[in-house]
C-alpha positions in Angstrom: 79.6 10.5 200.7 81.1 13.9 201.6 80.1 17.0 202.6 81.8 20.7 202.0 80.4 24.3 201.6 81.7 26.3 199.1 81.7 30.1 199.7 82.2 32.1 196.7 83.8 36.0 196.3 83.2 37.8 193.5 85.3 40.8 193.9 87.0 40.1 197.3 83.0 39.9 198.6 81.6 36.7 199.8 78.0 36.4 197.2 77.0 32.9 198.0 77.4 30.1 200.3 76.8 26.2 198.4 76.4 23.5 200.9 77.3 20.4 198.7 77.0 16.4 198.8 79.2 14.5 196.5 78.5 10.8 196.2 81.3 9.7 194.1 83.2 5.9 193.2 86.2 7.2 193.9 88.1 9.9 196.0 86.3 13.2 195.7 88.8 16.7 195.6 88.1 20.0 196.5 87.4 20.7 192.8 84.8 18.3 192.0 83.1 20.3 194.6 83.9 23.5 192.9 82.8 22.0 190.0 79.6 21.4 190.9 79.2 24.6 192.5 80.0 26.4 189.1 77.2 24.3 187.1 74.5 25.5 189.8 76.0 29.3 189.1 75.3 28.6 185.5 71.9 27.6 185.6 71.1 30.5 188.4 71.5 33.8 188.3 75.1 34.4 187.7 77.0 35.4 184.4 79.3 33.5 183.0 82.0 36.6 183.2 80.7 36.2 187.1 81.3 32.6 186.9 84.7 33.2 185.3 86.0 35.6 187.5 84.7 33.9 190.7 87.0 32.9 193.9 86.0 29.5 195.7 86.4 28.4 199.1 85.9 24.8 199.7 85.5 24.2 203.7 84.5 21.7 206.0 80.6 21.6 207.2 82.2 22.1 210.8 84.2 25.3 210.1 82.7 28.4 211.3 84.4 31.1 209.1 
């Protein structure tokens, strides 16, 4: 299992914050948690343009940025 958050700029301004659990067969990358971060912006309340345009920040549960 691993854990990440994935902050995500629209703009150059931090929107949302994802805290994501990936339970994969294999080795899991930074973009499978990006990945999964997009589909939730798709079925919220974000555009795709916003979801196209979007910046993502994958960081470590214990990073206090």
């Amino acid at each position: 299992m691993a854990r990440k958050i994935v902050d995500v700029f629209l703009r150059d301004r931090l929107v949302a914050s994802y805290p994501v659990v990936l339970t994969f067969d294999r080795r899991v990358i930074d973009e499978d948690f990006v990945d999964r971060v997009k589909e939730q912006m798709r079925v919220g309340s974000f555009s795709p343009d916003d979801v196209a345009g979007a910046r993502f920040v994958v960081r470590s549960l214990h990073d206090r940025g």
